[in-house]
C-alpha positions in Angstrom: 94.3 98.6 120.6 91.0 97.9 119.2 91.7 97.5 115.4 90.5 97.4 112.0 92.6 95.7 108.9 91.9 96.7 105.2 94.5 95.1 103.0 94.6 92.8 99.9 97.4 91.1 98.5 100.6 89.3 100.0 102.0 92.6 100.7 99.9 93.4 103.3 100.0 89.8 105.3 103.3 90.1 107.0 101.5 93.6 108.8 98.2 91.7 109.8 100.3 88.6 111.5 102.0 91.6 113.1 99.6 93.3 114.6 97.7 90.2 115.9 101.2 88.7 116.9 101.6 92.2 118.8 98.8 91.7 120.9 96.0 93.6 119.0 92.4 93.3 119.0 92.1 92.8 115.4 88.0 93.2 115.4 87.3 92.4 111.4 89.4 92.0 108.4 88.2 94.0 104.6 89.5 92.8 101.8 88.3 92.8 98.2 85.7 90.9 96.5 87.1 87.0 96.4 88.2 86.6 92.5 87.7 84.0 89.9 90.2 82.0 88.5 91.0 78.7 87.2 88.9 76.4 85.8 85.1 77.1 86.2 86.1 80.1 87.5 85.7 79.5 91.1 85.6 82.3 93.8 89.3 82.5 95.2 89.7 84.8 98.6 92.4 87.7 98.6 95.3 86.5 100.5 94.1 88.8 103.4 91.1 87.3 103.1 92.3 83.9 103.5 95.1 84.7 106.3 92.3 86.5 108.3 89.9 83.3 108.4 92.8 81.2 109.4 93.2 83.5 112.5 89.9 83.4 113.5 89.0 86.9 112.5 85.6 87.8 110.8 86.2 88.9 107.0 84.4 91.7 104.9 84.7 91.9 101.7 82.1 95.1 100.0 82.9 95.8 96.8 82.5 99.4 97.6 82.4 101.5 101.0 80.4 104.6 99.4 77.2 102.8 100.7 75.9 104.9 103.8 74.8 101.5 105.2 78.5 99.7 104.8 80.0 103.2 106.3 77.7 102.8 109.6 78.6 99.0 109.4 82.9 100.1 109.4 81.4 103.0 112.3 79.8 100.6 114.6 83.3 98.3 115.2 83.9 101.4 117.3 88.0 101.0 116.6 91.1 103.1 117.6 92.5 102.8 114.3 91.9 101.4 111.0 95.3 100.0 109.7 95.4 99.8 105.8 97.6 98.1 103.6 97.3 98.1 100.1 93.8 97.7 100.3 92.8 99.0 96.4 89.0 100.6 97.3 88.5 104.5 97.8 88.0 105.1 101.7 85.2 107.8 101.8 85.4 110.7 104.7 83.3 108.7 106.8 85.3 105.8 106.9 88.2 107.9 107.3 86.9 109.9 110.3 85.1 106.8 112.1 88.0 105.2 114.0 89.6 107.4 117.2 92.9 107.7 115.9 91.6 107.4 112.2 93.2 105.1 109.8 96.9 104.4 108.8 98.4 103.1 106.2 101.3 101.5 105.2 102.8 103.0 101.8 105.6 101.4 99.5 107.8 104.5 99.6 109.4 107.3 100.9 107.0 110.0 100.6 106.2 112.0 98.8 108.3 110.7 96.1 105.8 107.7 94.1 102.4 108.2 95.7 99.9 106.0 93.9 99.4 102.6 92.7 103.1 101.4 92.2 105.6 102.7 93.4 108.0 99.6 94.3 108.0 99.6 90.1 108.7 103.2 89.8 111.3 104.0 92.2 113.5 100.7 90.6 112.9 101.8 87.0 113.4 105.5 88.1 117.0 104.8 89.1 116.4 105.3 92.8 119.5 104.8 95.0 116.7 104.2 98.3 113.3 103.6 98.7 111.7 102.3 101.4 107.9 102.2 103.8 106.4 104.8 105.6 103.5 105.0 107.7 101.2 107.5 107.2 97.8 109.3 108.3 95.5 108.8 105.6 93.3 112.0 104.4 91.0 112.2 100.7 93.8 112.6 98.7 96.4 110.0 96.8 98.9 109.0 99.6 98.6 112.7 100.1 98.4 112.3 104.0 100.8 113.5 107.4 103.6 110.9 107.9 104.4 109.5 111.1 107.1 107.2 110.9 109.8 106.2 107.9 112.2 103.1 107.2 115.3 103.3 104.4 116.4 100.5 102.5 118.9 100.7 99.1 117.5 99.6 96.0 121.2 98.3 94.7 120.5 95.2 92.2 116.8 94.3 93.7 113.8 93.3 91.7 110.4 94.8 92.3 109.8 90.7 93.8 113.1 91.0 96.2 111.9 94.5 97.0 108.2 93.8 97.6 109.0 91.0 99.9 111.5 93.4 102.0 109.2 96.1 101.9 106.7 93.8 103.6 108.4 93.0 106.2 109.4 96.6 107.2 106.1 98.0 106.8 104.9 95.3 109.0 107.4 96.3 112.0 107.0 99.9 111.5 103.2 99.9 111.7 103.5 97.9 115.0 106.0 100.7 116.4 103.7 103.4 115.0 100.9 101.9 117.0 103.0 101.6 120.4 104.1 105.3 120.5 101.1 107.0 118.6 100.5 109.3 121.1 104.1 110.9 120.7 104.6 111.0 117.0 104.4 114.1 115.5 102.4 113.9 111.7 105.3 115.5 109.5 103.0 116.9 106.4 104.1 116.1 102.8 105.6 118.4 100.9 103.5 118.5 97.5 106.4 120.4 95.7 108.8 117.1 95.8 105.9 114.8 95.2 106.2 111.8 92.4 103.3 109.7 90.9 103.6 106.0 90.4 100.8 105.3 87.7 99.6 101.5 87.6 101.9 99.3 85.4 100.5 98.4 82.1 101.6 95.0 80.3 102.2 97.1 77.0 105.0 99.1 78.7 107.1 96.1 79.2 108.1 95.1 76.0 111.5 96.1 75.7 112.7 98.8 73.4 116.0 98.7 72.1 116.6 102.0 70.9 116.7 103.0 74.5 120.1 102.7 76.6 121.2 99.7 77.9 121.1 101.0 81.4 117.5 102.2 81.4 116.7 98.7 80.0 118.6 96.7 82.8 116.6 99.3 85.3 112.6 98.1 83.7 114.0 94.7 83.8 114.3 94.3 87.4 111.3 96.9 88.0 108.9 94.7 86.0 110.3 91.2 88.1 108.4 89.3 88.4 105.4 91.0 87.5 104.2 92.0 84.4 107.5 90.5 83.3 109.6 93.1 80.5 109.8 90.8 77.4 111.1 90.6 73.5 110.6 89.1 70.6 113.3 86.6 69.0 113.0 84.6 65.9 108.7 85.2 66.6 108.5 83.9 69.6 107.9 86.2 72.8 110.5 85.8 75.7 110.2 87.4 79.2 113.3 88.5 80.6 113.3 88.7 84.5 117.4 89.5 85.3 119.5 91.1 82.9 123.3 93.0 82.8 125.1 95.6 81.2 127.6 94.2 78.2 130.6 95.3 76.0 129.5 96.0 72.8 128.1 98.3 70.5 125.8 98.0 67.0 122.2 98.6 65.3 119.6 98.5 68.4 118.2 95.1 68.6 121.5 93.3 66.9 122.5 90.5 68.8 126.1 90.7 68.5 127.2 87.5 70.3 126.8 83.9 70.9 125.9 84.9 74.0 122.7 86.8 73.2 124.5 90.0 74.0 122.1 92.8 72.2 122.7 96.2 71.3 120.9 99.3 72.3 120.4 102.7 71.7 123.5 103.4 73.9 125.2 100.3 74.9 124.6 96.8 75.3 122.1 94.0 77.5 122.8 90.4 77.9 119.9 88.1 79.4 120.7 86.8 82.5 117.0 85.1 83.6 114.7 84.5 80.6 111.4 82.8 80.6 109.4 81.3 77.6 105.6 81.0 77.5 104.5 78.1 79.7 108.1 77.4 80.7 109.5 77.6 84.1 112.3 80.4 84.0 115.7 79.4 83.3 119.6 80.4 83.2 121.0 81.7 80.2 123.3 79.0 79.9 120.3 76.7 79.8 118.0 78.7 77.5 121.0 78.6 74.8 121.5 74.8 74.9 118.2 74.3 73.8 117.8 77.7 71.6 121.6 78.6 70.0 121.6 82.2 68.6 123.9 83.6 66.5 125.4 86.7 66.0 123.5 88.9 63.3 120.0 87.8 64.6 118.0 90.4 65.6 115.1 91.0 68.8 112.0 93.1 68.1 
């Protein structure tokens, strides 16, 4: 098929080598504006961006489709489909309706539980037993679209980063299927009555709080892993904590009743398992204590 790719981040890589490695015409990439970072702030390409112009394949990068002009620029590629992943820019109607088959996007859940901006985060902090990909028929509305095809995984002990990584990878294989039996699928519509919203994560919602239970904290732990990272403070100094487990014990939330940084919470007890200091690589617990003993009585904020 004659297509075109809208994506962003690493997630949406793995489903671009896919397609191309599936024998598509992949006629022009769009990805967001290049950033800048680093020092002076140089221009660094989306990693869509950059895995596009090592394939050959022309890049465009607006930094908004509402222009009439960029919306007959998208119309002319004359595509079968536009296949989006995690892209991050509003597609207007136009660019919706412009390809044969329209576009389709890859989307981080099972739908219509966590439509919106994160819903790897959500459905891990949420409890979730499964979440999973599905493919979907995009429309005006948030992830609001008919869905064509699903994939299942368990949640279990994953991070967000273990899950983001597997999600890829599905999405990827299930977009490719999608494409090679479009013409059968049936769009399922979303029911709006079962339908969850997975709001953007904000780096002030990741500081811990220990008046909540243990369990809900092990839960934002993983769902905030690697990214923005859940964190405490202890003896002033702030302390990311990217793995953490359940523990015996009880006691005023935020006491850390052991040598063994075992703290109390609201209900229950959370011992570190992966902590990280500021400008540090991240390390074991075992090797955080032999540089920074705690004792029992100190307390995390």
């Amino acid at each position: 098929m004659r297509l075109i790719f809208m994506g962003t981040p690493d997630f949406a890589v793995p489903t671009l080598d896919a397609l191309v490695a599936a024998g598509h015409d992949v006629v022009a990439v769009y990805s967001q504006p290049p950033s800048r970072a680093g020092r002076g702030k140089k221009e660094r390409p989306s990693p869509v961006h950059a895995r596009a112009e090592a394939l050959g394949i022309a890049v465009r990068h607006p930094a908004s489709l509402k222009d009439e002009a960029q919306q007959q620029a998208f119309a002319a590629l004359n595509a079968d489909a536009a296949i989006v992943a995690a892209y991050g820019l509003l597609l207007p109607q136009a660019v919706l309706d412009a390809p044969k088959h329209g576009c389709l996007n890859v989307h981080g859940s099972l739908l219509p539980r966590w439509r919106g901006a994160a819903p790897i985060h959500r459905a891990i902090q949420a409890g979730d037993a499964q979440t999973g990909i599905t493919i979907m028929r995009m429309e005006r509305g948030l992830d609001t679209g008919p869905m064509l095809l699903k994939g299942a995984t368990p949640v279990d002990s994953k991070t967000t980063g273990d899950l983001h990584d597997e999600l890829a990878a599905l999405g990827a294989s299930l977009m490719v299927k999608a494409l090679s039996q479009l013409d059968a699928l049936k769009p399922e519509p979303q029911d709006d009555a079962l339908a969850t919203y997975a709001p953007k994560i904000s780096k002030a919602e990741a500081k811990l709080d220990f008046t909540r239970p243990a369990n809900v904290l092990e839960r934002e732990v993983r769902a905030f892993a690697p990214f923005p990272g859940s964190w405490l403070e202890l003896e002033g100094e702030r302390i990311k904590l990217l793995r953490a487990e359940l523990a015996e014990g009880e006691g005023e939330p935020g006491e850390v009743l052991d040598e063994r940084l075992t703290i109390a919470c609201g209900a229950g007890a959370l011992r570190p398992v992966t902590l990280q200091r500021a400008g540090k690589p991240a390390m074991a617990l075992d090797d955080f204590l032999r540089g920074n003993a705690v004792n029992a009585g100190a307390r995390v904020n």
